[in-house]
C-alpha positions in Angstrom: -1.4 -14.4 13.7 1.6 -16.6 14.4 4.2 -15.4 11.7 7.2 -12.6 12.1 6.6 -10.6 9.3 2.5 -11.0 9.7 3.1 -9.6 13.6 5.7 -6.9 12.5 3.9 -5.1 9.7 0.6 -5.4 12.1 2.1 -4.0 15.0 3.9 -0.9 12.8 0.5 -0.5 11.3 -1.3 0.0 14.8 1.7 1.9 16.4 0.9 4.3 13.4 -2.9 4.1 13.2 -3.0 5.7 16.8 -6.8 6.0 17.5 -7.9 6.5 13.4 -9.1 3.6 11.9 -6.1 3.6 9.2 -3.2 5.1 9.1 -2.1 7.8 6.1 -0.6 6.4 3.6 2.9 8.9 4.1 3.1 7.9 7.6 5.0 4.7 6.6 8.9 5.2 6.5 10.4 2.6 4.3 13.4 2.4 7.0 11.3 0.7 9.6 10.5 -2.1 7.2 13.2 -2.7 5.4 14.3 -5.7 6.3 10.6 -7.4 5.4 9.8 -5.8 2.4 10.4 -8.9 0.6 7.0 -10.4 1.7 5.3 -6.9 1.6 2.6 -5.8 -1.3 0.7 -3.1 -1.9 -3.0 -3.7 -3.4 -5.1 -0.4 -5.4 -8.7 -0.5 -5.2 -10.4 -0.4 -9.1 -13.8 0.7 -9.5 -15.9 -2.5 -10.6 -13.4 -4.6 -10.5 -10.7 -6.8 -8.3 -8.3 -4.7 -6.4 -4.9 -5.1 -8.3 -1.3 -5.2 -7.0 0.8 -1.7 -7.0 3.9 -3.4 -6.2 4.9 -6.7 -4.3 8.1 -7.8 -2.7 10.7 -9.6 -4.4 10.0 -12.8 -2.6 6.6 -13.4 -3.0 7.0 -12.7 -7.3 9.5 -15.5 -6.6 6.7 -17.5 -4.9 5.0 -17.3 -7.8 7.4 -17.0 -10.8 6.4 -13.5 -11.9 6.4 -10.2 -10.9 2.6 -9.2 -9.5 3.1 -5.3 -10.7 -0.6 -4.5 -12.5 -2.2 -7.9 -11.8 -5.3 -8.6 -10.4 -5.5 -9.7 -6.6 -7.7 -12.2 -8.2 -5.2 -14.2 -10.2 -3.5 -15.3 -7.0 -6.3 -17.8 -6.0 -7.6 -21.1 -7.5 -10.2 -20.5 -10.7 -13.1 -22.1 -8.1 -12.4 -19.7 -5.6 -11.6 -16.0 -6.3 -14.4 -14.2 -5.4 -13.8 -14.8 -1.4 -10.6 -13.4 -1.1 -11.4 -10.2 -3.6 -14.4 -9.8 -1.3 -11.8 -9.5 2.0 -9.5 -7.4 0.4 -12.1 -5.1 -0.9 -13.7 -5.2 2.1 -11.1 -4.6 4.0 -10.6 -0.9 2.8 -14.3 -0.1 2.2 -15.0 -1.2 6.0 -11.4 -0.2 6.7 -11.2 -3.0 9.0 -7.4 -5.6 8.9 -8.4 -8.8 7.9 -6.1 -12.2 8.5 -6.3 -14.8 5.4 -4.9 -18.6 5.6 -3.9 -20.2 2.8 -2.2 -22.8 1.1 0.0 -22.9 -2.2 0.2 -25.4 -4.5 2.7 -26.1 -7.5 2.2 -27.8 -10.6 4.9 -31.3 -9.0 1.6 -31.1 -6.4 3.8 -29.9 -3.5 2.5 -27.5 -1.2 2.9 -24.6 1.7 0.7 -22.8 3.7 0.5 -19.3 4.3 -0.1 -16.7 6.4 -1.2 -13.2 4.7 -2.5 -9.8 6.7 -4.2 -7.3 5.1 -4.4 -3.4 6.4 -6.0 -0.6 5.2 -4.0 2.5 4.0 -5.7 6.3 4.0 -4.7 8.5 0.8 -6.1 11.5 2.6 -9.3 12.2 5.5 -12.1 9.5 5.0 -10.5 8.0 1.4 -9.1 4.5 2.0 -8.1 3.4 -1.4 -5.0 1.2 -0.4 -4.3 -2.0 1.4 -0.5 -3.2 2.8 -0.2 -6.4 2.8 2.5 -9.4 3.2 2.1 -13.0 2.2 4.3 -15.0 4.4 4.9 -18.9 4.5 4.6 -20.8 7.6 8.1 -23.0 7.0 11.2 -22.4 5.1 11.8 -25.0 2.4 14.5 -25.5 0.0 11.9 -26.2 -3.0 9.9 -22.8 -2.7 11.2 -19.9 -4.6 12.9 -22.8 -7.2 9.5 -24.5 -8.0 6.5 -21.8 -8.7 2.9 -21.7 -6.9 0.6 -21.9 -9.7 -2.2 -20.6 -7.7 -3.2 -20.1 -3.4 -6.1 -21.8 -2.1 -8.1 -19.7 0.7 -8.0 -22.2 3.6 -9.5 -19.5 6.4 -10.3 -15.6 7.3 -11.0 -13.5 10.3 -10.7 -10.1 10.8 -8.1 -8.9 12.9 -10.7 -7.9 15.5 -14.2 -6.5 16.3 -15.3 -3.0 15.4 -18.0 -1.8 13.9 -17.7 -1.7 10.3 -17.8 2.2 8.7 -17.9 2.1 5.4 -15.7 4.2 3.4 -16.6 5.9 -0.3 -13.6 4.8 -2.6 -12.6 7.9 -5.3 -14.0 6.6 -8.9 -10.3 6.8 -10.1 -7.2 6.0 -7.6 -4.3 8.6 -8.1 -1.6 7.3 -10.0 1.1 8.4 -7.7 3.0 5.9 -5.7 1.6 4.4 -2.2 4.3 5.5 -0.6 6.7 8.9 -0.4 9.2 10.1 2.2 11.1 13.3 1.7 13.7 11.7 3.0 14.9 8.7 1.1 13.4 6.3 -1.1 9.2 5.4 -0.7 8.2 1.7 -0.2 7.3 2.0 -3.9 10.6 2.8 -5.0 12.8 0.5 -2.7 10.2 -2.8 -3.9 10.7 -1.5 -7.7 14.6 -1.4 -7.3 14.5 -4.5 -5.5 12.4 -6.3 -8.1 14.7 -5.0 -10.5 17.6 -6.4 -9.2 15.5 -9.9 -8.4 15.0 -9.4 -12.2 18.2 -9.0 -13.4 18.0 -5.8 -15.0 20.8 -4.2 -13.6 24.5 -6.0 -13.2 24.5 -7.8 -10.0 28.4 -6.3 -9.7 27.4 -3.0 -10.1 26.4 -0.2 -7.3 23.3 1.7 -7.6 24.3 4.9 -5.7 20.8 6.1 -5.4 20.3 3.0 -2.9 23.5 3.1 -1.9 22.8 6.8 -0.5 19.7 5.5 1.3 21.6 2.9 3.1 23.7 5.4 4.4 20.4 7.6 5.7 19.4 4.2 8.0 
């Protein structure tokens, strides 16, 4: 793990873990992530079928020219190749064991970056790990990313994040439709990544204030 945001989110999701395997999914306090929820996403586990994005940050819908909301994990990836990378992310909160993925993006010019993306399991409540946090992060900064869209990732390498033995966890036959994410105190994750996509979106006037976010600025 060599990248800011990929260290960052890990070590706020161990400082929370503590000595559970995951970490309750209320734990997190959209404060102390703030400034990398750009490259943050949240992945649902489906029964019988490819875990599919909750929400994902405003820069990595940019990496790809779309916004992920509803979308299967499994679009991401090259058509030859996305059965590896559901099987880590599934895995990943059925063992509820992190996982570290390499991989590189291609656009349809041919030009390329690589990537670095973690992925960490998220308890709804006791055993029932249902969730996954994840961020997709690139390796260099380049003026051409963001403009030109990745029209798929290709999985370059995996390893898990380290060694434990693998318990596995029985997923609920329907995931809750509430949001990942809630604090009683300002905005959830959820919420913040929706606003921000909506403002990445241009739904709202970029010269207007939205005093609901302008209020949880001022709890920081």
């Amino acid at each position: 793990m060599r990248q800011k945001t990929s260290i960052e989110i890990f070590t706020y999701w161990e400082q929370l873990r503590g000595n559970a395997d995951a970490p309750l999914r209320n734990l997190i306090q959209p404060s102390a992530v703030r400034h990398i929820l750009p490259e943050l996403f949240i992945l649902e586990a489906v029964p019988d079928e490819a875990p599919r994005f909750r929400l994902a940050g405003t820069a990595i819908c940019s990496f790809l020219g779309r916004e992920l909301r509803g979308e299967s994990f499994a679009a991401l990836w090259a058509g030859s190749q996305p059965d590896d990378p559901v099987r880590i992310a599934a895995g990943v909160m059925a063992h509820v064991v992190p996982a570290l993925i390499n991989a590189t993006g291609y656009s349809l010019s041919g030009r390329h970056m690589t990537f670095e993306m973690a992925l960490m399991p998220l308890r709804s409540s006791g055993d029932v790990c249902d969730r996954l946090l994840g961020c997709l992060t690139p390796t260099a900064h380049t003026a051409w990313l963001g403009g030109e869209r990745l029209e798929f990732l290709a999985l370059d390498r995996s390893r898990l994040l380290y060694e434990r033995p693998a318990r596995p966890v029985e997923l609920p036959p329907h995931p809750e439709p509430a949001d990942l994410i809630s604090h009683h105190d300002g905005l959830g994750l959820g919420e913040l990544m929706r606003r921000m996509l909506n403002l990445k979106l241009g739904e709202r006037d970029p010269g207007s204030v939205d005093p609901s976010r302008d209020r949880f600025s001022r709890r920081l």
